[in-house]
C-alpha positions as CSV (number, residue, x, y, z in Angstrom):
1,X,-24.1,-0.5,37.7
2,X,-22.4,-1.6,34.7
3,X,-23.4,-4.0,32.0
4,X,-21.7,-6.8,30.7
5,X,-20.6,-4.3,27.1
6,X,-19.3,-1.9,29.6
7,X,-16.6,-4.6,30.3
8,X,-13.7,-4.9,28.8
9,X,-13.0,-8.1,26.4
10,X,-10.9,-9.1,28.9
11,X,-12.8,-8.5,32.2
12,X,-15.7,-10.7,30.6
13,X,-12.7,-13.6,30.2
14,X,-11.7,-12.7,33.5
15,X,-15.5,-13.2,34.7
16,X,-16.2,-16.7,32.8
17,X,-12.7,-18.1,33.8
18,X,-13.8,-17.5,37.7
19,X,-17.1,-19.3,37.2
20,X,-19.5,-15.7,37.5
21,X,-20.5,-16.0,33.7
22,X,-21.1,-18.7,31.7
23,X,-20.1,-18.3,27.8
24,X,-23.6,-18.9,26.8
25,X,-25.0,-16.3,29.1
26,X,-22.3,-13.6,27.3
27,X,-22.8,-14.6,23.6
28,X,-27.2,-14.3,24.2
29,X,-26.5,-11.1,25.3
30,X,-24.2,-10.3,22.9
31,X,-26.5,-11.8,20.1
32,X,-29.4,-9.8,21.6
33,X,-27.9,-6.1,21.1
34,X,-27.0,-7.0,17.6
35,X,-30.6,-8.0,16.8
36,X,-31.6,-4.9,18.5
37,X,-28.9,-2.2,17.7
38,X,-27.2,-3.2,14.3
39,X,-28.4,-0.1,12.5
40,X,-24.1,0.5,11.7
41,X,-23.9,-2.0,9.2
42,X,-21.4,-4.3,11.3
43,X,-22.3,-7.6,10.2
44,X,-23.4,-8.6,7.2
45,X,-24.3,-12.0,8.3
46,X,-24.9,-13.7,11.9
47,X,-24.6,-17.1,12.9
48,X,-27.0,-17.7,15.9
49,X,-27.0,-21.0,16.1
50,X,-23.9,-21.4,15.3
51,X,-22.6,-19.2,18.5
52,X,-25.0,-20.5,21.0
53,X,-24.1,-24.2,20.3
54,X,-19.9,-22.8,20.4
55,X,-20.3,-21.3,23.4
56,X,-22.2,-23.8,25.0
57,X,-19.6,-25.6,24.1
58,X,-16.4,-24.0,24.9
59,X,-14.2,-26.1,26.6
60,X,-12.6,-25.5,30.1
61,X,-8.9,-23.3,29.6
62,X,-6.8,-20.4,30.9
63,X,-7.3,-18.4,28.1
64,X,-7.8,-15.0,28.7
65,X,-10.1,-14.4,25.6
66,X,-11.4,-18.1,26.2
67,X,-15.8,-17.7,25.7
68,X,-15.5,-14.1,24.6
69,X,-17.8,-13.1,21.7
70,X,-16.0,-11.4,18.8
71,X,-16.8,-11.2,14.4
72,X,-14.8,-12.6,11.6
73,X,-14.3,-10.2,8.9
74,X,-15.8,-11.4,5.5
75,X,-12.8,-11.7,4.0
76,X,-11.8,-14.8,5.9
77,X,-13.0,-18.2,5.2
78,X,-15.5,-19.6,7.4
79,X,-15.9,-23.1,6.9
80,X,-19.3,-23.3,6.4
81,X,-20.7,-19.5,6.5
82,X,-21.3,-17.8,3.7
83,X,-18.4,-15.7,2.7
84,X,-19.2,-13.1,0.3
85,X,-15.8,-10.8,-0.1
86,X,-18.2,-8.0,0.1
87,X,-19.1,-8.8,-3.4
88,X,-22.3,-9.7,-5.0
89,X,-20.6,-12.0,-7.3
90,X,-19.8,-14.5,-4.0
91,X,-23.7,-13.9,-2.5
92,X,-24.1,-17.6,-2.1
93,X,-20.3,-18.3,-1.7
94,X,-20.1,-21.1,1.0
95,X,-16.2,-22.1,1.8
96,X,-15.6,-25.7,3.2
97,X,-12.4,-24.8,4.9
98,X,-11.4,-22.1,7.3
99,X,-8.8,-20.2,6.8
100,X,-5.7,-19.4,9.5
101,X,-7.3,-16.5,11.5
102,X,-10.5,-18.3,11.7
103,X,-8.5,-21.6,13.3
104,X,-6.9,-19.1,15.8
105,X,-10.2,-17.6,17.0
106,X,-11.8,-21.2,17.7
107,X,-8.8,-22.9,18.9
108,X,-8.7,-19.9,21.3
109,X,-12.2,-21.2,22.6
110,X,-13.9,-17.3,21.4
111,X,-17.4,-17.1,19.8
112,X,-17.9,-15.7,16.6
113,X,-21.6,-13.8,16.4
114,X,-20.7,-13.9,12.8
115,X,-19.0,-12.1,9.5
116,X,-18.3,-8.8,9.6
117,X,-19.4,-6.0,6.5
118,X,-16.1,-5.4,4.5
119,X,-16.0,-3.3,1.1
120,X,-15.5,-5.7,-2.2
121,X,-12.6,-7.6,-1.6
122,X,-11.4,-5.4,1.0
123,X,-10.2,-2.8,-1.5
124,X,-11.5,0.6,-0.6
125,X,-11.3,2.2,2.8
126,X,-14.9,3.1,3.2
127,X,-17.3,0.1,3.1
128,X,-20.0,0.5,1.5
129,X,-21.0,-3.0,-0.5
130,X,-23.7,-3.7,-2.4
131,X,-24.2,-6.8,-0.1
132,X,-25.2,-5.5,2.7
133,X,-26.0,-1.6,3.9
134,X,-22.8,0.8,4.5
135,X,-20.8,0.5,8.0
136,X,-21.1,3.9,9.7
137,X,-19.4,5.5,13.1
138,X,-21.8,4.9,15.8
139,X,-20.4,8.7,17.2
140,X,-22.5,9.5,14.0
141,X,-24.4,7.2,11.9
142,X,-24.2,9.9,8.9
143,X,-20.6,8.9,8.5
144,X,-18.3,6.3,7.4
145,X,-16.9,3.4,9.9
146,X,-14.1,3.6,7.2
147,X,-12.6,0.7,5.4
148,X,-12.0,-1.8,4.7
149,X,-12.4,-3.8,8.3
150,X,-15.2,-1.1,8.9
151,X,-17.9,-3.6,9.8
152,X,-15.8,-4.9,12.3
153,X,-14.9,-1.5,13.7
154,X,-18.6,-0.9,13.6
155,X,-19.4,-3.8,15.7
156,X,-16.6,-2.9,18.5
157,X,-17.5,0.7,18.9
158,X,-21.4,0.0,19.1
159,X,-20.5,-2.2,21.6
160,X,-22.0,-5.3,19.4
161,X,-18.8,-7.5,20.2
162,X,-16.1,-6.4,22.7
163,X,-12.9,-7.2,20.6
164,X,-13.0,-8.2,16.4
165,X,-10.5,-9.2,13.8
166,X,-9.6,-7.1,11.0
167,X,-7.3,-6.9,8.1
168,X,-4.9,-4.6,6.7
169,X,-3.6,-4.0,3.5
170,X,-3.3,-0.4,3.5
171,X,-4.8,1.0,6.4
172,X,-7.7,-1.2,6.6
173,X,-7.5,-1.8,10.4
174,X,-5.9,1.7,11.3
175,X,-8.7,3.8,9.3
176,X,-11.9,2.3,11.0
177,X,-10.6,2.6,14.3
178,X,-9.6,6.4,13.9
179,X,-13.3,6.3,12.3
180,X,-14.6,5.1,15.3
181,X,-12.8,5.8,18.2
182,X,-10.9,2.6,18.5
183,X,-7.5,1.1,19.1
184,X,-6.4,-0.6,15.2
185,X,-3.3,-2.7,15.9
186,X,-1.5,-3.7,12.4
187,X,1.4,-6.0,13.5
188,X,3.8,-6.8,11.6
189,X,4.5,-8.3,8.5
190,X,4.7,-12.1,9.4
191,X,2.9,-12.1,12.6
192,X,0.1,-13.7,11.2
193,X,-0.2,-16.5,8.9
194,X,-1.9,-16.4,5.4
195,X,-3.5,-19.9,5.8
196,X,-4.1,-21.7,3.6
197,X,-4.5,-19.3,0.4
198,X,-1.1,-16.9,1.1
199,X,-2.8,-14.7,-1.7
200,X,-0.8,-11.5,-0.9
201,X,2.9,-12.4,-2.4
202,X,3.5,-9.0,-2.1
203,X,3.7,-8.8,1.9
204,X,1.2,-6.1,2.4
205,X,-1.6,-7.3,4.6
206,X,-2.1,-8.5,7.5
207,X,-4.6,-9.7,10.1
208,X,-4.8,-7.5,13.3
209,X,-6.9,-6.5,16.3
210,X,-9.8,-3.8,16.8
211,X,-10.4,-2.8,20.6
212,X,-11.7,-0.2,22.6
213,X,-8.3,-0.4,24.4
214,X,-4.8,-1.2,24.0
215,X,-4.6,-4.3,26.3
216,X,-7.7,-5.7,24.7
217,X,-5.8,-5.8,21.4
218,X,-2.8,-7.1,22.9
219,X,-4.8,-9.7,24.1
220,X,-6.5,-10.7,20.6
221,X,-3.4,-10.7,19.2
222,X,-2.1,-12.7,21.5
223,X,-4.3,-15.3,19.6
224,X,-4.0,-14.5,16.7
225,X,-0.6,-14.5,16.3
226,X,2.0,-17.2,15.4
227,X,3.6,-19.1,12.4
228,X,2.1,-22.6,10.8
229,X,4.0,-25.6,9.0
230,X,4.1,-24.2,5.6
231,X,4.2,-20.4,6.2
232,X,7.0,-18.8,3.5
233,X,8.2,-16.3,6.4
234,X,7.1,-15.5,9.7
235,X,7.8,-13.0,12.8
236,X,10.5,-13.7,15.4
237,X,8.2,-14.6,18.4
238,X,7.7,-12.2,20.9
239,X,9.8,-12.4,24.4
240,X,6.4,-12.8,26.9
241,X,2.7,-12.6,25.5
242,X,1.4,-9.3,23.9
243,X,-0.8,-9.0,26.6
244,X,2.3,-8.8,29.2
245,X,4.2,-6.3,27.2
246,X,1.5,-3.7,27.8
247,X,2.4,-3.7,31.6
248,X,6.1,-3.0,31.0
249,X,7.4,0.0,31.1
250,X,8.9,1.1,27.8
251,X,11.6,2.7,28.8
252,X,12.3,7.0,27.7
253,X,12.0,6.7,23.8
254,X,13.1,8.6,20.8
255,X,10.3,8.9,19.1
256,X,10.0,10.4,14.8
257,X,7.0,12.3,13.9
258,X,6.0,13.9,10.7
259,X,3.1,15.2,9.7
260,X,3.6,15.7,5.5
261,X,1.3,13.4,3.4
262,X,3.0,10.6,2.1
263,X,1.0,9.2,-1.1
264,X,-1.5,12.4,-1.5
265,X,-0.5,16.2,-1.7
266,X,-3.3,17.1,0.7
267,X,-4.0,19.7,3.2
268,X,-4.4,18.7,6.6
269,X,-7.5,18.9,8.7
270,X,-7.2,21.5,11.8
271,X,-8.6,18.4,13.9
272,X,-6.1,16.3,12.9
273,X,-3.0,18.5,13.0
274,X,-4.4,19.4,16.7
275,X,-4.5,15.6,17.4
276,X,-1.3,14.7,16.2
277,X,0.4,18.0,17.9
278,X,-1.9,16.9,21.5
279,X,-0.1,13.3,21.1
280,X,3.6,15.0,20.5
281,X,2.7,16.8,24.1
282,X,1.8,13.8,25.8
283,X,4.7,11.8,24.6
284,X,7.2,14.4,25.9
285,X,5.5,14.8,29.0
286,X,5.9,11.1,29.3
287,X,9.7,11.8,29.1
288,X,10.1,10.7,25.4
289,X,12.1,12.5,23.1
290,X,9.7,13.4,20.1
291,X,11.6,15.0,17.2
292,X,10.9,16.3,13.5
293,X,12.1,13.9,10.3
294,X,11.1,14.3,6.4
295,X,9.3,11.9,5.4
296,X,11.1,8.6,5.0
297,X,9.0,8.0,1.5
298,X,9.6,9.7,-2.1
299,X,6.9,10.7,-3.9
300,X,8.4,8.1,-6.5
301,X,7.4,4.9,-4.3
302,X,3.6,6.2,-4.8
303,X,3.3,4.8,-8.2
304,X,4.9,1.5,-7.2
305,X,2.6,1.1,-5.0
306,X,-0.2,1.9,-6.9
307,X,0.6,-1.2,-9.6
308,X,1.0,-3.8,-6.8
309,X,-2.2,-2.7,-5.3
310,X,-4.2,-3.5,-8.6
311,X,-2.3,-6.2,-9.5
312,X,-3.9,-7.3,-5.6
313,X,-7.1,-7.1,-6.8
314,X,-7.1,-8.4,-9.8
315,X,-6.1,-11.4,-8.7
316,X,-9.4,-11.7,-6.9
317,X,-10.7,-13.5,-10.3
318,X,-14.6,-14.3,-10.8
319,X,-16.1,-15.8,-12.9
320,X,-16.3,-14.2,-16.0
321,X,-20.3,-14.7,-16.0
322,X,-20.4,-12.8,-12.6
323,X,-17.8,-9.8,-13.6
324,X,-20.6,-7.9,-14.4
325,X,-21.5,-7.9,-11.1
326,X,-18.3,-6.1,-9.6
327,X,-18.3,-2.9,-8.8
328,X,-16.9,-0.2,-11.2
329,X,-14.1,0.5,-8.9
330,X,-13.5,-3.0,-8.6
331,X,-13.4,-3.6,-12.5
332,X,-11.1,-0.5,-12.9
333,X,-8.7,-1.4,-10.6
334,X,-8.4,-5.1,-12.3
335,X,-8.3,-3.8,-15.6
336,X,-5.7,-1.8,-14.5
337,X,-3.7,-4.9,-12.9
338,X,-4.3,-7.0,-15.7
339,X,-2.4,-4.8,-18.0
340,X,1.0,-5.5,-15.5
341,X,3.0,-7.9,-17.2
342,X,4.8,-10.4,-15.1
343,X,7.9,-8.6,-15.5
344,X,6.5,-5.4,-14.4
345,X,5.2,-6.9,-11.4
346,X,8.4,-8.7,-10.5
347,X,10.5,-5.2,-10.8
348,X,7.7,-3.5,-9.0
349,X,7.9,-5.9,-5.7
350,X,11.9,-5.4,-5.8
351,X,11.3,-1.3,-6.4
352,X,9.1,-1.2,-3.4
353,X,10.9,-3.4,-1.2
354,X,14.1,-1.2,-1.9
355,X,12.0,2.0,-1.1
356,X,11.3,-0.1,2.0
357,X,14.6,-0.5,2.9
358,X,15.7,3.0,2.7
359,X,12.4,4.0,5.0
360,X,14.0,2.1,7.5
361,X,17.3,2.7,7.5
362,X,16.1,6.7,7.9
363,X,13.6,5.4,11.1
364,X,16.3,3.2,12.5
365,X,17.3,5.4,14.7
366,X,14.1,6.0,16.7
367,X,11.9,3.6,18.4
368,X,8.9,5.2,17.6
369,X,7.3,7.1,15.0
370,X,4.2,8.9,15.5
371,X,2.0,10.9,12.6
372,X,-1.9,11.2,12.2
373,X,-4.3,8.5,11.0
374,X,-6.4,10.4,8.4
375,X,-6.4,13.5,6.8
376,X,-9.7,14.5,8.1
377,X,-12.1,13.4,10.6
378,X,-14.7,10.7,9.2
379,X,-16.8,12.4,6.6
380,X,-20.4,11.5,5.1
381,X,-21.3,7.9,3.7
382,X,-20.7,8.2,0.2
383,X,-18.8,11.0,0.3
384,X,-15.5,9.2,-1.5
385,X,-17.3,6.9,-3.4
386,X,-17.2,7.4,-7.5
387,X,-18.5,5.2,-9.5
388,X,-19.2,7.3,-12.2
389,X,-15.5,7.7,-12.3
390,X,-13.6,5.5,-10.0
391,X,-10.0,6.8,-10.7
392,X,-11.6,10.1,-9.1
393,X,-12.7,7.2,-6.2
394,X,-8.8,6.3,-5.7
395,X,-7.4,9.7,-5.8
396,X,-10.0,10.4,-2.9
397,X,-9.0,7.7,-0.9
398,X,-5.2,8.4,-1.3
399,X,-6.5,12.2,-0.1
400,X,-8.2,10.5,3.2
401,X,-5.4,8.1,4.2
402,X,-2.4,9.8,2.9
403,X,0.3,8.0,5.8
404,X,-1.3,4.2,6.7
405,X,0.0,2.6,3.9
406,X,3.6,3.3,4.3
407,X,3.6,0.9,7.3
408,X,2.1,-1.9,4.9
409,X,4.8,-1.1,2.3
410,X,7.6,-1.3,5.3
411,X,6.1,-4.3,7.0
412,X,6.3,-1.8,10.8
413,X,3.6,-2.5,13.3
414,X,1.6,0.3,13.6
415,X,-1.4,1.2,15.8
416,X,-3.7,3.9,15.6
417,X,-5.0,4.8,19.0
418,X,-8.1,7.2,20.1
419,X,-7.0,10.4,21.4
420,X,-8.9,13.3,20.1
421,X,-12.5,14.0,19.6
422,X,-13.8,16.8,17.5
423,X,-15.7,19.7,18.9
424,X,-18.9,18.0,17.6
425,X,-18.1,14.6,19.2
426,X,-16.0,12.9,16.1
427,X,-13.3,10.6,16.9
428,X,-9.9,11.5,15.3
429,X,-7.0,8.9,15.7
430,X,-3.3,9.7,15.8
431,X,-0.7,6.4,14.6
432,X,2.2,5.4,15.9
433,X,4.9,2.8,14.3
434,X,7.9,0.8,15.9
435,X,11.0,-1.1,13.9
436,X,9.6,-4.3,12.3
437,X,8.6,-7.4,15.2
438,X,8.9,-4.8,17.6
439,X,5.2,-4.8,18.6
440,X,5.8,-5.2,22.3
441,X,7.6,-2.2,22.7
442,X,4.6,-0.5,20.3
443,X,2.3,-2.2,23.1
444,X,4.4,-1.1,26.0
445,X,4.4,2.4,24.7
446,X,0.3,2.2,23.4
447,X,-0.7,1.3,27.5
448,X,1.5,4.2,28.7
449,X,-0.2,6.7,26.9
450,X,-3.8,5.2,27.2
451,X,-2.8,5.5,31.2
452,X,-2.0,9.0,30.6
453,X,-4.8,10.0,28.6
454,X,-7.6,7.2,28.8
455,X,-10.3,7.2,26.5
456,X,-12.0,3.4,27.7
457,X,-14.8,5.5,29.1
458,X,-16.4,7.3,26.3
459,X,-19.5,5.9,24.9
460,X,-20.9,7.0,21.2
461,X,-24.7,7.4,21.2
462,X,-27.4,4.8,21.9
463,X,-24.6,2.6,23.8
């Protein structure tokens, strides 16, 4: 008989909408298997009271997430939770105001268990912070839950919550779930609102959805989504819900794929070319038409990348009693931001956006495209981090996610979705992309192929 985690995030909504499960009853049993089974490092800090009194109070409503447990990444203000960027210079940071995603969640009438572990300012993508222990796969707990939403990841996959909120700057969304056998849904740029800080003015990142399957991230987005007064750009809505878009039929598609690195000259794992070739299959035997571009980025746009990124984090200031405190990757990257001059900056946005461009005029054409998540399956905790020599650190991470962050620098939605396991039980993702506010079709296309190869079934160890 199955147990209340063996539902889906929207069967349990569909269960406390009909009366058969209170809210409260979900969230203690929620609350209960992460006191008992946290050994991933999903959360790095729970609010128990806080949840049971929520969902003892959620309000009557047809949504279909409405009482559902779920995380906050802890990189979102939480009025009144401790928010500590993954950084022990914010330990005892406590925000007084909530930030847009957070709003969403609670308006939506879900319960948040609590914050979920996040690398220092969501920068890497591996989280491993000193504030709280490192987030690891639950198909092995040797290995990374990736970064830098990997706590969140963590927590879906160990069946801890049933749906979570991540961000994505750079892969942050799409690199945990390949890490742990999870749907990562990056919309696109706009989708989302910045609320209230819009500290990002270069358009990378992005809230999104982490799911066991595709219709379970439709359905968080879904809440997520939409503009507020005040926003300096937004998405065209979509036609229907996200959630309705997964039951259409997309239609015979002409899908891109590549399989070159983009920002790393890197070989390939054998597990992850076999992925990305298994997907290519399935998507023609779906009737799609899958065919071979170059790569729509030059090697030139890596650079430009590279100086808005650390421009990024340097403008996550501290104070400069606490800078100490940051980790050396952390400090390196700001020092190198900090030597951008405004005008640098300003022609960098325009260099990239105009890389941008030219990406998608070359994709235009095609619906789709599909290329692997990571260059190789999750590897061993610590096995990219450097802090003896953190531009060693970046170069490694470039090496592991050498195709996500083209998708941040184009604004595309792009999902990475759960379709290959190693021989020894890893999970390896493959990504697909669709034209910019096109997430419905990228939904459409998403449930078609989890019909025709599901994956909801498969359970890591000590589920």
């Amino acid at each position: 008989m199955a147990e209340l985690h063996d539902l889906t995030a929207l069967e349990q909504g569909e269960l406390i909408r009909k009366g058969e499960l209170s809210p409260l009853e979900l969230t203690e049993h929620y609350l209960d298997r992460v006191d008992r089974l946290d050994d991933v490092g999903a959360f790095v800090t729970t609010t128990v009271a806080q949840a049971r009194e929520r969902a003892a109070a959620v309000p009557p409503g047809e949504g279909p997430l409405r009482g559902v447990p779920t995380a906050i990444k802890d990189l979102n203000l939480t009025a009144g939770v401790p928010t500590t960027f993954g950084s022990e210079a914010f330990r005892d940071f406590v925000p007084q105001v909530s930030d847009g995603v957070t709003l969403s969640i609670e308006a939506a009438g879900m319960v948040s268990l609590g914050k979920t572990n996040t690398p220092e300012f969501g920068s890497p993508c591996y989280t491993e912070p000193d504030v709280a222990p490192p987030a690891v796969t639950p198909w092995d707990r040797t290995r990374m839950a990736g970064g830098s939403s990997g706590g969140a990841a963590a927590a879906v996959a160990a069946g801890l919550v049933p749906v979570a909120h991540g961000s994505d700057g750079g892969g942050s969304i799409r690199i945990p779930a390949s890490c742990c056998g999870l749907v990562g849904l990056k919309p696109t740029r706009g989708r989302i609102s910045g609320f209230p800080m819009y500290g990002d003015p270069v358009g990378l990142a992005t809230g999104g959805s982490l799911a066991r399957n595709v219709r379970d991230a439709a359905a968080l987005l879904d809440v997520l989504a939409g503009r507020r007064v005040g926003d300096p750009s937004w998405a065209p809505p979509p036609t229907d819900t996200f959630l309705a878009a997964c039951d259409r039929d997309p239609g015979r598609l002409r899908i891109a794929r590549f399989v070159a690195p983009v920002i790393s000259d890197v070989d390939v794992d054998e597990e992850c070319v076999a992925a990305y070739e298994a997907a290519s299959g399935l998507l023609e035997s779906l009737d799609h038409e899958v065919s071979d571009v170059p790569v729509p980025l030059p090697a030139e746009a890596v650079p430009v990348f590279e100086t808005c990124w650390a421009v990024l984090t340097a403008l996550s200031v501290v104070p400069p009693a606490k800078e100490p405190l940051l980790r050396p990757l952390t400090r390196w990257l700001t020092e190198r931001g900090q030597a951008v001059s405004g005008p640098e900056f300003g022609l960098a946005i325009g260099a990239m956006r105009r890389y941008a461009a030219d990406a998608l005029a070359a994709l235009a054409p095609y619906d789709a495209v599909l290329t692997p998540t990571l260059a190789v399956p999750p590897l061993p905790v610590g096995a990219i981090r450097n802090d003896a020599d953190p531009a060693a650190d970046f170069e490694a991470q470039k090496a592991f996610t050498p195709w996500t962050s083209a998708w941040n620098v184009t604004g595309m939605p792009a999902v990475s979705l759960p379709l290959h396991w190693t021989p020894d039980g890893l999970p390896v993702g493959v990504m697909l992309a669709a034209r910019p506010a096109e997430e419905e079709l990228l939904l459409s296309l998403s449930a078609q192929v989890e019909a025709a190869a599901p994956w909801h079934d498969r359970r890591p160890p000590r589920w």
